[in-house]
N, CA, C and O of each residue as an XYZ file, in Angstrom:
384
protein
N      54.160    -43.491   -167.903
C      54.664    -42.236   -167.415
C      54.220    -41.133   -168.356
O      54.422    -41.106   -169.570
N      53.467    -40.054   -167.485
C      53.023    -38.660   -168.634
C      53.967    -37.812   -168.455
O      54.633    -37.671   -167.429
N      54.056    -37.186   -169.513
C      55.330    -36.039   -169.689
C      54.407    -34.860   -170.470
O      53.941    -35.064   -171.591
N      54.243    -33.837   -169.869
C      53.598    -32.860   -170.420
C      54.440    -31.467   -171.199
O      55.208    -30.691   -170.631
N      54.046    -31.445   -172.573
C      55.279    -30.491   -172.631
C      54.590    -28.566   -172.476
O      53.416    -28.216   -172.604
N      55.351    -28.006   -172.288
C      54.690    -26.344   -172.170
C      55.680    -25.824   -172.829
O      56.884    -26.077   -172.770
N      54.818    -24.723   -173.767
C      55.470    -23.884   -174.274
C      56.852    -24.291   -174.985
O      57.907    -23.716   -174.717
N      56.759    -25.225   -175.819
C      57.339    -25.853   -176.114
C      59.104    -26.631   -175.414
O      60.039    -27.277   -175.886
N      58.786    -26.149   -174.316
C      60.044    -26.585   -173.714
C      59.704    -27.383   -172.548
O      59.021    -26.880   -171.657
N      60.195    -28.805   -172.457
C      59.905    -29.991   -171.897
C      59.988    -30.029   -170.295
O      60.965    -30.530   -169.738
N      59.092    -29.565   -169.700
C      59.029    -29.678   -167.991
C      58.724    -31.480   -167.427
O      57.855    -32.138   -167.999
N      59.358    -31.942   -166.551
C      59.184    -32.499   -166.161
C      57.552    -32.738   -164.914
O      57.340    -32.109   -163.878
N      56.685    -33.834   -165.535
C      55.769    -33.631   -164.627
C      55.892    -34.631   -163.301
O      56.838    -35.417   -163.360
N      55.059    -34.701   -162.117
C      54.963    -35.684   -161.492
C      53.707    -35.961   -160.904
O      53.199    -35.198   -160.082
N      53.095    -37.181   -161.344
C      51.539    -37.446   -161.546
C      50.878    -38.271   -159.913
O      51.196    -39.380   -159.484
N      50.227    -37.602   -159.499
C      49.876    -38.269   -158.598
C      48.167    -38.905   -158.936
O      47.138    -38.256   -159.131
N      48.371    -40.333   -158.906
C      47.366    -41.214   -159.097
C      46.411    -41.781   -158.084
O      46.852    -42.478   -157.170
N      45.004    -41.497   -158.205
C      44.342    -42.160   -157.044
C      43.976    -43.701   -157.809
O      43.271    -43.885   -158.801
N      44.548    -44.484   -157.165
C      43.641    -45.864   -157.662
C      42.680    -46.194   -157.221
O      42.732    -46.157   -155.992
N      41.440    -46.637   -157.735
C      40.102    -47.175   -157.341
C      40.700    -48.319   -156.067
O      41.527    -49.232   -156.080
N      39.914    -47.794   -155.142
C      39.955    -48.800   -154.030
C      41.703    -49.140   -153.302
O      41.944    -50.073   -152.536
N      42.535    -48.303   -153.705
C      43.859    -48.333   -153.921
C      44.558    -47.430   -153.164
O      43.970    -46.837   -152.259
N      46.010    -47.178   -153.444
C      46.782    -46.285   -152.708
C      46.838    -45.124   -153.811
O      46.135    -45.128   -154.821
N      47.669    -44.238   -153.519
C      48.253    -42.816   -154.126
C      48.971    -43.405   -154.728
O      49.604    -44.238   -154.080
N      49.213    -43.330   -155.957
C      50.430    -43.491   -156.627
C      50.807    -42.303   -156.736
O      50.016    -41.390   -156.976
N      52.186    -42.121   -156.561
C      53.137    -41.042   -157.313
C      54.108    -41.658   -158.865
O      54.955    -42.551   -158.816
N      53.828    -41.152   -159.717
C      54.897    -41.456   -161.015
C      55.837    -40.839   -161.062
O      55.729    -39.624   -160.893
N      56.570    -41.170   -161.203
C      58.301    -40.319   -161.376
C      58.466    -40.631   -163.176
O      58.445    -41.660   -163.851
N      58.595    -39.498   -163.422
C      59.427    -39.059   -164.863
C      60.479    -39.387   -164.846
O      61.157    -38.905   -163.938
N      61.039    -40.178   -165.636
C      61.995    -40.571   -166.183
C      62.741    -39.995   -167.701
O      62.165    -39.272   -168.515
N      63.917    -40.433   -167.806
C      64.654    -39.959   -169.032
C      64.306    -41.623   -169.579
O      63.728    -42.562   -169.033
N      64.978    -41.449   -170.942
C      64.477    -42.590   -171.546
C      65.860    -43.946   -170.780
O      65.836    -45.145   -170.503
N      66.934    -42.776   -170.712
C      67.848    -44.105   -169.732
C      67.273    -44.541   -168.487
O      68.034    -45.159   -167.741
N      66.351    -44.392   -168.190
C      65.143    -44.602   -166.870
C      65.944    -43.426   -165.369
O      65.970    -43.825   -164.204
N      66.306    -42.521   -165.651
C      67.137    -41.931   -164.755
C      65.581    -41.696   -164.222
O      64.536    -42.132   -164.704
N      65.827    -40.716   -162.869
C      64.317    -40.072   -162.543
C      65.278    -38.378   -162.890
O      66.430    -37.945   -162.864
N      63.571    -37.813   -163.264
C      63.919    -36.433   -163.553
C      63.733    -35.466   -162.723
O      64.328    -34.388   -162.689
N      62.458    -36.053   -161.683
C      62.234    -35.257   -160.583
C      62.451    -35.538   -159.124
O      62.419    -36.713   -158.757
N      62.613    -34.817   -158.470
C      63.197    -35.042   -157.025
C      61.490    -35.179   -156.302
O      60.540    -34.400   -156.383
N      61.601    -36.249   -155.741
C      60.368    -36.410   -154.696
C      60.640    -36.660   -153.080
O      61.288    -37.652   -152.747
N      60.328    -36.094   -152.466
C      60.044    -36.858   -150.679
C      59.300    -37.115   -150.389
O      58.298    -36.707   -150.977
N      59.153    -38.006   -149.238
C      58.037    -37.999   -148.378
C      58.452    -37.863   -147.456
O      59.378    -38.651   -147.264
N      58.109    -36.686   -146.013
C      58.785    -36.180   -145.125
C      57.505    -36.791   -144.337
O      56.405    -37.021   -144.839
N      57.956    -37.035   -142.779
C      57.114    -37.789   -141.830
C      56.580    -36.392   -140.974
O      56.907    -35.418   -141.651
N      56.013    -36.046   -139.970
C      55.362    -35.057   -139.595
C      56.584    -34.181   -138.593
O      56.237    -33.195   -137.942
N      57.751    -34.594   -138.582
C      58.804    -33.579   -137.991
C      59.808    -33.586   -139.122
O      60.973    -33.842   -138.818
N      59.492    -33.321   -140.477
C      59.685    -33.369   -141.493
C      61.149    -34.175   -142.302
O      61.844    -33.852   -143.265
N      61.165    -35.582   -141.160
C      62.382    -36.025   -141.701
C      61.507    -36.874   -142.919
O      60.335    -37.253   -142.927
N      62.930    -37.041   -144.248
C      62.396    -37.918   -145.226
C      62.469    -39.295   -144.984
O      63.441    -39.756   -144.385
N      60.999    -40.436   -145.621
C      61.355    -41.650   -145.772
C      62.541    -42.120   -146.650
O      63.124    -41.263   -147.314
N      62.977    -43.509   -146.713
C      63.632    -43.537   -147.956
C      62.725    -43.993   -148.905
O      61.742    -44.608   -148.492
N      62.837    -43.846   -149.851
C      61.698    -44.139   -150.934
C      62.822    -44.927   -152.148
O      63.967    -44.575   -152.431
N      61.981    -46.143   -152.733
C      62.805    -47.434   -153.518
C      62.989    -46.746   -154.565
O      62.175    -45.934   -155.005
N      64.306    -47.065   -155.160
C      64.842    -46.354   -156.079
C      64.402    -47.294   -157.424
O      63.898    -46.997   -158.507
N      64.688    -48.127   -157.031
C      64.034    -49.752   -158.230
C      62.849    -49.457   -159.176
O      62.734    -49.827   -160.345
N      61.996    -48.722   -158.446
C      60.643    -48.585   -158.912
C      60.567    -47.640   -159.942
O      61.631    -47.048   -160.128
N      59.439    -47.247   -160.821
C      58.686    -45.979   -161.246
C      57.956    -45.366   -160.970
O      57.650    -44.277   -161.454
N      57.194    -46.307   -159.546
C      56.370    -45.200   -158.822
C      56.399    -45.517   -157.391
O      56.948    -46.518   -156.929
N      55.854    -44.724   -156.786
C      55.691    -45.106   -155.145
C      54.549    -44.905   -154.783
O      54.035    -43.797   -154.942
N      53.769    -46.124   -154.107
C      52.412    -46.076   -153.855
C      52.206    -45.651   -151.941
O      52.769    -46.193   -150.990
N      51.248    -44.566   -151.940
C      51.222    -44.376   -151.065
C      49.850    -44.573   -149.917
O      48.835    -43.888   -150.045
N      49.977    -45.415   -149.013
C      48.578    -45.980   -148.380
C      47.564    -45.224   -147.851
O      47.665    -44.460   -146.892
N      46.245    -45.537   -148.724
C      44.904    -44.861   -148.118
C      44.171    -44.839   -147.337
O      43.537    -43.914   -146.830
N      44.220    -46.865   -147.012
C      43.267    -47.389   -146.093
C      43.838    -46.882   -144.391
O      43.084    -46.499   -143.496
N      45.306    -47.012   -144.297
C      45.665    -46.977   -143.087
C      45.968    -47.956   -142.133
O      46.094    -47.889   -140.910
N      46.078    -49.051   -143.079
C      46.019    -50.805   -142.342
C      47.993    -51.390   -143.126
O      48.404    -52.550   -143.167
N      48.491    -50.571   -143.438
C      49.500    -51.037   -144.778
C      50.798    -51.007   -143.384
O      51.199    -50.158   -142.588
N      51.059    -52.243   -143.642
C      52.457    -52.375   -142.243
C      53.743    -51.798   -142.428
O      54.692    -51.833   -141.645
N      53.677    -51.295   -143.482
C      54.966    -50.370   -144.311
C      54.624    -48.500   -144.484
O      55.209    -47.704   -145.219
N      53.641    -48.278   -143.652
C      52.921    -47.005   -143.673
C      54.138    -45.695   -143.964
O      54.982    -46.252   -143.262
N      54.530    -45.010   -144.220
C      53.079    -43.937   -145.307
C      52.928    -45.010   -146.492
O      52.069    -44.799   -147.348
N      53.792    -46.235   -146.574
C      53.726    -46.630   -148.348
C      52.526    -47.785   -148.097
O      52.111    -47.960   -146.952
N      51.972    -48.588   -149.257
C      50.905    -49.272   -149.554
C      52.177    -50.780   -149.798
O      53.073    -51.041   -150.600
N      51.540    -51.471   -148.539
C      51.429    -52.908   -148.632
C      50.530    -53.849   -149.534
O      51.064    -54.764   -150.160
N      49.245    -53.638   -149.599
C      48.443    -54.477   -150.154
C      47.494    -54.586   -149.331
O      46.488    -55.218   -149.656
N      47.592    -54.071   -148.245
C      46.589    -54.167   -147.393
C      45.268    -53.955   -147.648
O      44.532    -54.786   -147.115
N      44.673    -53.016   -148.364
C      43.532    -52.626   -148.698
C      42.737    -53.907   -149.258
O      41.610    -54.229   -148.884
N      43.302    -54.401   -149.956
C      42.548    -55.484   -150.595
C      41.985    -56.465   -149.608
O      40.910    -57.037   -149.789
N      43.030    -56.702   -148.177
C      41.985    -57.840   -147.536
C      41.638    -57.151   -146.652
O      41.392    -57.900   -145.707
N      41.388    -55.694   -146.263
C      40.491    -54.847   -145.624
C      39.009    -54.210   -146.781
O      38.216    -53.290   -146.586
N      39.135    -55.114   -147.878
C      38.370    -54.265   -148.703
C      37.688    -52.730   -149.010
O      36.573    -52.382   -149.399
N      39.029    -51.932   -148.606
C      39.100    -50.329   -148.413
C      38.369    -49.792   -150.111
O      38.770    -49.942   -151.265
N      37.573    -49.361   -149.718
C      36.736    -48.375   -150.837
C      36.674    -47.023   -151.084
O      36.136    -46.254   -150.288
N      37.129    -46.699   -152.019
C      37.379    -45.087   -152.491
C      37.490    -45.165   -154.047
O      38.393    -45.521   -154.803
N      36.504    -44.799   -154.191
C      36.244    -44.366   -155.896
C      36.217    -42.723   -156.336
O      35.593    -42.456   -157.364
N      36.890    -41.583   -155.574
C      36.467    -40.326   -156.108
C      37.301    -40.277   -157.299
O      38.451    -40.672   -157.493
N      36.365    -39.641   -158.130
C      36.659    -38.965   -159.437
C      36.708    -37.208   -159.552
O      35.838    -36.422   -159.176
N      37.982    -36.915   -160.178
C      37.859    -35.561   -160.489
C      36.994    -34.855   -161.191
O      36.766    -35.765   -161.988
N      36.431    -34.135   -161.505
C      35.220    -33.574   -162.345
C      35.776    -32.826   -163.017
O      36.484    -31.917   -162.584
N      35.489    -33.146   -164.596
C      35.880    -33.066   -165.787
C      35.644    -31.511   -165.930
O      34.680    -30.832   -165.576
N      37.158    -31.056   -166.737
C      37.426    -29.649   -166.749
C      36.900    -29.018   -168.166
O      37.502    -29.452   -169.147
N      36.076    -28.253   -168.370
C      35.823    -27.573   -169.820
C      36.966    -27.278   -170.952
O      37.781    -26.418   -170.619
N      37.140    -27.856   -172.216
C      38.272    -27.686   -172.960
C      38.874    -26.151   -172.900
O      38.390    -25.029   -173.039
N      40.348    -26.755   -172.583
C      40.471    -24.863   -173.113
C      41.432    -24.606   -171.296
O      42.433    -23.892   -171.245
N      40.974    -25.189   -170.256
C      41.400    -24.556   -168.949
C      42.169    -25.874   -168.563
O      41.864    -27.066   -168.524
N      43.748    -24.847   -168.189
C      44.767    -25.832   -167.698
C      44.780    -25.715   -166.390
O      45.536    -26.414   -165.715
């Protein structure tokens, strides 16, 4: 879990992860008692929310489109062998 601090006063971040060949991860910030610090949804397209597992530290969210638990990531990708490698392009020191 990344925690970025600004201006010296501690904002909570929330990291969204592309995994190679993978789903979205979202990371939830935590306190060190593992509370979560930030409020997340995922709202469906008439904007009601899923429930999203409280158990976890993150929630993976599906890329391929084959995941039987959709918007979230089953595992599916792997025996659809779903491919997605983009990389962000590296920012010049200095620009946040």
């Amino acid at each position: 879990m990344k925690l970025l601090l600004s201006n010296a006063a501690e904002k909570p971040v929330v990291t969204i992860r592309c995994r190679e060949d993978g789903p979205l991860v979202i990371e939830l910030p935590r306190e060190s008692d593992g509370q979560v610090r930030a409020e997340v949804r995922v709202n469906d397209h008439h904007g009601q929310p899923f429930r999203l597992p409280d158990h976890k530290r993150a929630v993976a969210l599906c890329r391929c489109g084959h995941s039987g638990c959709r918007p979230f990531c089953d595992g599916s990708h792997r025996e659809r062998q779903f491919r997605a490698s983009e990389t962000a392009a590296a920012q010049p020191e200095g620009d946040d």
